[in-house]
Biotite code that builds the C-alpha atoms (Angstrom):
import biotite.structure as struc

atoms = struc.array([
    struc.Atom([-135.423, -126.877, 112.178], chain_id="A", res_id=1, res_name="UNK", atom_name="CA", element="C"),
    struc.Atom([-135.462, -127.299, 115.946], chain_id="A", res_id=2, res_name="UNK", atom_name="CA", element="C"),
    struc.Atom([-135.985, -124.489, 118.285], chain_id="A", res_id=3, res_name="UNK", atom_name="CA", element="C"),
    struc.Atom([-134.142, -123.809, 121.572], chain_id="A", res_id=4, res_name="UNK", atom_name="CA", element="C"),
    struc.Atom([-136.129, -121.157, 123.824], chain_id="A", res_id=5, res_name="UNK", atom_name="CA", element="C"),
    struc.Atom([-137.920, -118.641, 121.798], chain_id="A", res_id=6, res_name="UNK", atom_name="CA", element="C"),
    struc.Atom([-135.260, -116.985, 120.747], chain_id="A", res_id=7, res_name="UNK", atom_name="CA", element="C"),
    struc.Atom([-132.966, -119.611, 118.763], chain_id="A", res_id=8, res_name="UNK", atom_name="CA", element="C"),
    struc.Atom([-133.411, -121.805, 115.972], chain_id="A", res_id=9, res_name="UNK", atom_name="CA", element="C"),
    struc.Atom([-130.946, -123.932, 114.202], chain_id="A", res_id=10, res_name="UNK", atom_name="CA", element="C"),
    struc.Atom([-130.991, -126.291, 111.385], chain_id="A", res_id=11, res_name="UNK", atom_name="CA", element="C"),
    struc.Atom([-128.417, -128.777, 109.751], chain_id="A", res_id=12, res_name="UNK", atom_name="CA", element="C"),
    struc.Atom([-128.111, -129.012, 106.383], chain_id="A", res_id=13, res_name="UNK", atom_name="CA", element="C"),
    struc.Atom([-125.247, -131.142, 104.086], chain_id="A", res_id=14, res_name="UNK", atom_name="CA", element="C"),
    struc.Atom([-123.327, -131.669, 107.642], chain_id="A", res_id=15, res_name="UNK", atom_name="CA", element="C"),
    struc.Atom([-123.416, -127.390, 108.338], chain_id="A", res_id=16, res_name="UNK", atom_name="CA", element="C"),
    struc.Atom([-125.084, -126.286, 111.039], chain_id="A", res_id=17, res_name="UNK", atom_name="CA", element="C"),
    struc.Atom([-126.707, -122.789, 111.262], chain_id="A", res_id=18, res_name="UNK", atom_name="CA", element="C"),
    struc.Atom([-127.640, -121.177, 114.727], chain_id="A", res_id=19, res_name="UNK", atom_name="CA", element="C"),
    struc.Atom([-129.777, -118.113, 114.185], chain_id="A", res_id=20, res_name="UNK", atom_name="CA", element="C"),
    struc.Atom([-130.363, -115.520, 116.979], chain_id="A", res_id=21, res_name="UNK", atom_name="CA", element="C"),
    struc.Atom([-133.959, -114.332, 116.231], chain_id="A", res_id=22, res_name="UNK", atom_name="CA", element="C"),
    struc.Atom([-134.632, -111.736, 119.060], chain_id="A", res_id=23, res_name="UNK", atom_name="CA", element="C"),
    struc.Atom([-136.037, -108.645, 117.333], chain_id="A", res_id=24, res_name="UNK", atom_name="CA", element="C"),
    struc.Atom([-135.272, -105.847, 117.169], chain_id="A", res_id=25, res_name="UNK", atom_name="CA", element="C"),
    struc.Atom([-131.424, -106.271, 117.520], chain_id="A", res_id=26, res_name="UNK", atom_name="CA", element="C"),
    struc.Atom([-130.741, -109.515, 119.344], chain_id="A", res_id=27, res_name="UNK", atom_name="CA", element="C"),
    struc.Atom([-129.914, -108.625, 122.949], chain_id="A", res_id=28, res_name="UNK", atom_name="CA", element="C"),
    struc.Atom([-128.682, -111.468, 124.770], chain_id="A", res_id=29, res_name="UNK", atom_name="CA", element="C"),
    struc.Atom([-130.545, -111.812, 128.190], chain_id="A", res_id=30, res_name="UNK", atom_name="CA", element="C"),
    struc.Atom([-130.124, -115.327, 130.169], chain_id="A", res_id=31, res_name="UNK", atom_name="CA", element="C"),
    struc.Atom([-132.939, -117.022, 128.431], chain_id="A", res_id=32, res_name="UNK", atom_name="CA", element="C"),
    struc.Atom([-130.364, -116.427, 124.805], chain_id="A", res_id=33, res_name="UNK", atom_name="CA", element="C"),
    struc.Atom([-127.388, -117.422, 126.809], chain_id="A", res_id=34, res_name="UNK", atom_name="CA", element="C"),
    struc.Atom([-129.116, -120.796, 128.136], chain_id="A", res_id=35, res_name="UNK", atom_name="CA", element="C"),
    struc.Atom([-130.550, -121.791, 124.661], chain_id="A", res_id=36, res_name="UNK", atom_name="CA", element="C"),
    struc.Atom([-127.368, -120.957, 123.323], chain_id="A", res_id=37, res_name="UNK", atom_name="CA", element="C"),
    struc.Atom([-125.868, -123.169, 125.251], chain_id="A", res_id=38, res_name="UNK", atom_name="CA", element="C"),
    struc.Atom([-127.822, -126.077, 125.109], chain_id="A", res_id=39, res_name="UNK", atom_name="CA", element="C"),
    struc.Atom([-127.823, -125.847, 121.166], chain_id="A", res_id=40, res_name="UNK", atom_name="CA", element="C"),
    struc.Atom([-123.853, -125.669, 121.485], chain_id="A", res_id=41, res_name="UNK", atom_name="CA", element="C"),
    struc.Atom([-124.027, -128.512, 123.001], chain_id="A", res_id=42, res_name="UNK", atom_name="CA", element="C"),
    struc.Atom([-126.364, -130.451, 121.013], chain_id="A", res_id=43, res_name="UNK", atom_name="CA", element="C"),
    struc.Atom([-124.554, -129.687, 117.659], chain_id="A", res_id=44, res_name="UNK", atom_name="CA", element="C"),
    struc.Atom([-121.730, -130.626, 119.343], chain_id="A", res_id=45, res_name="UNK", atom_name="CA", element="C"),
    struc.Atom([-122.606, -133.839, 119.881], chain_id="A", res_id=46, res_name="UNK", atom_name="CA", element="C"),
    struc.Atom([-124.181, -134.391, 116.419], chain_id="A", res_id=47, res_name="UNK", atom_name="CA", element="C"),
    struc.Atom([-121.448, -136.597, 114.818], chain_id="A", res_id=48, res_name="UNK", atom_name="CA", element="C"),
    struc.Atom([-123.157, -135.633, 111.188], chain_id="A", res_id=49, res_name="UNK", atom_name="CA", element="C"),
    struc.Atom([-122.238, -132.151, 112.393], chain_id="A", res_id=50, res_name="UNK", atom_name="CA", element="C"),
    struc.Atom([-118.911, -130.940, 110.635], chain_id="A", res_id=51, res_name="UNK", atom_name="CA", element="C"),
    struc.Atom([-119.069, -127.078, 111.010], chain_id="A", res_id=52, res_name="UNK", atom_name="CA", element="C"),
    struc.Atom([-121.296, -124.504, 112.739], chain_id="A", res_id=53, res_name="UNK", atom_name="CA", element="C"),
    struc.Atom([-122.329, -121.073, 111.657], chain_id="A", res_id=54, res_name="UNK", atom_name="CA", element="C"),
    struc.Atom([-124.195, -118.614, 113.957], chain_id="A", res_id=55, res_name="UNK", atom_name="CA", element="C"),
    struc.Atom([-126.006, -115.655, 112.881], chain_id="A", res_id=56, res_name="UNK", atom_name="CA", element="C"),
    struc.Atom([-127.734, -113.013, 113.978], chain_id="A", res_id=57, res_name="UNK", atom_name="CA", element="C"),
    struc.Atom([-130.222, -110.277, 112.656], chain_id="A", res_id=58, res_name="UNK", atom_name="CA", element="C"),
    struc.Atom([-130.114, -108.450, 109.409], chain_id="A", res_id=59, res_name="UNK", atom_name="CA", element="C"),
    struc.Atom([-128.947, -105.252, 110.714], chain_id="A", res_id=60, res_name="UNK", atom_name="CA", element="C"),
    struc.Atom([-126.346, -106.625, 113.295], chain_id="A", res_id=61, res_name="UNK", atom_name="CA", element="C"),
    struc.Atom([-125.354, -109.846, 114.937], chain_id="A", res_id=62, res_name="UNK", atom_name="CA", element="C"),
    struc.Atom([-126.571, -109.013, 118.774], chain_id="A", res_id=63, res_name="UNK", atom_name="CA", element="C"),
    struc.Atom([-126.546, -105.593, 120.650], chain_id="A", res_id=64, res_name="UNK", atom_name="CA", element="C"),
    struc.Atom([-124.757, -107.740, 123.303], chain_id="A", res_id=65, res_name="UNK", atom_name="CA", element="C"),
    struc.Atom([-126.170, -107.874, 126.561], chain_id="A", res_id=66, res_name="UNK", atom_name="CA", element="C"),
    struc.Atom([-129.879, -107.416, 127.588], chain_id="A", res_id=67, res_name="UNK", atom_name="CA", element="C"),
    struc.Atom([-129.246, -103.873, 129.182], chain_id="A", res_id=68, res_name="UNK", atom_name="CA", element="C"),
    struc.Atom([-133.071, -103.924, 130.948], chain_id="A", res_id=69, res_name="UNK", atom_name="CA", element="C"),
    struc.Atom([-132.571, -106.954, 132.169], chain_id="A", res_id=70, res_name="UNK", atom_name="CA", element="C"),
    struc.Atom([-129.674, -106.298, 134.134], chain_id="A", res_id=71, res_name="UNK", atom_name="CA", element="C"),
    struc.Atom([-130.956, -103.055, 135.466], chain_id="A", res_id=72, res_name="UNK", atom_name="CA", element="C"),
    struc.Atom([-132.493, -105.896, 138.024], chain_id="A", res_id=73, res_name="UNK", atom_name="CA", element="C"),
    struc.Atom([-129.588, -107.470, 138.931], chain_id="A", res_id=74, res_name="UNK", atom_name="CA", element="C"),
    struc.Atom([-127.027, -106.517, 141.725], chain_id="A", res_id=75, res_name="UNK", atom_name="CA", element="C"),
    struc.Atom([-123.186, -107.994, 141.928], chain_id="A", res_id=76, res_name="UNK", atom_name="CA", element="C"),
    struc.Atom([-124.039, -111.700, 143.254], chain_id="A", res_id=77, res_name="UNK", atom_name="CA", element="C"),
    struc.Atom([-126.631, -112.129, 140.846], chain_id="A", res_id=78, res_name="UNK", atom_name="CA", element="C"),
    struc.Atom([-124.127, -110.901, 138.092], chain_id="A", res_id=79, res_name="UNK", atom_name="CA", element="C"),
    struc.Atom([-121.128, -113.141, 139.105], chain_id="A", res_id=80, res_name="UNK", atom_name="CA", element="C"),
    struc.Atom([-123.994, -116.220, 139.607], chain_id="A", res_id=81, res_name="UNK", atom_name="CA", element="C"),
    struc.Atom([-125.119, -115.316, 135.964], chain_id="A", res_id=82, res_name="UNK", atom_name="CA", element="C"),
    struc.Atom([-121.789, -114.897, 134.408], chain_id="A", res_id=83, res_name="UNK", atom_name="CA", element="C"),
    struc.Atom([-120.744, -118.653, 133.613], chain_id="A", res_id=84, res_name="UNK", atom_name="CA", element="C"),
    struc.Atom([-123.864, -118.723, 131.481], chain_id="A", res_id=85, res_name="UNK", atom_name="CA", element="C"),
    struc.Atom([-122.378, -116.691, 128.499], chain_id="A", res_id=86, res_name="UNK", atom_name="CA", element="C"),
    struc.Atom([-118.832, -118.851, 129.156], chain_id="A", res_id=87, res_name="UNK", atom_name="CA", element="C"),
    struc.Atom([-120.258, -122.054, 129.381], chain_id="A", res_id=88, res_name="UNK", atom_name="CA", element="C"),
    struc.Atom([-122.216, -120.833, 126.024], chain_id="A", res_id=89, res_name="UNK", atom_name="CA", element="C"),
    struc.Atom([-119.486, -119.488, 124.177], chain_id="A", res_id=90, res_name="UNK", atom_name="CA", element="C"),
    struc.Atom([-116.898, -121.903, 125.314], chain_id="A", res_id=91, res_name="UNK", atom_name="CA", element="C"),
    struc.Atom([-119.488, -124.889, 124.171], chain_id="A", res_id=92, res_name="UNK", atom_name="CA", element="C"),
    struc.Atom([-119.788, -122.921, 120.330], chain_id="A", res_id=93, res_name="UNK", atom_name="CA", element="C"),
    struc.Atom([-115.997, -123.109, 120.502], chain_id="A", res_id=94, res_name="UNK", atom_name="CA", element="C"),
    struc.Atom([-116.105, -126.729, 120.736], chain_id="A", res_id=95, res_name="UNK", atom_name="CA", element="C"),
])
């Protein structure tokens, strides 16, 4: 299993990959998630024994979706600086 941030783990088995989002209690995604997210993305992606990815979240639900308290800090420049990190993220998953 390797670990990206605190909050991510994923581990490759039979050519699957599974990327688990393990921030209790229900998975918000603040920029640390997004960035480890990313870089996992992007590791899997380049894993040629890599044929398919899963991601997962908690038991309950996948992710409450973004880390409410931790934009409570943020004003509009920080949130248009911050907003390529979900993209790149997401858009690096699709690949």
């Amino acid at each position: 299993m390797s670990e990206y941030g605190q909050w991510i783990k994923v581990t490759i088995e039979d050519g699957i990959a599974t990327i688990r989002l393990d921030r209790p209690k229900m998975n918000p995604i603040d920029a640390d998630v997004q960035e480890s997210l990313g870089r996992a993305a992007a590791d899997i992606g380049a894993d040629e024994s890599v044929r398919a990815a899963i991601i997962t979240g908690g038991d309950k639900v996948f992710a409450a979706g973004a880390d409410i308290k931790e934009m409570q800090a943020f004003d509009y420049v920080d949130m248009v600086e911050r907003a390529h990190l979900i993209q790149d993220a997401y858009r690096a998953l699709a690949e």
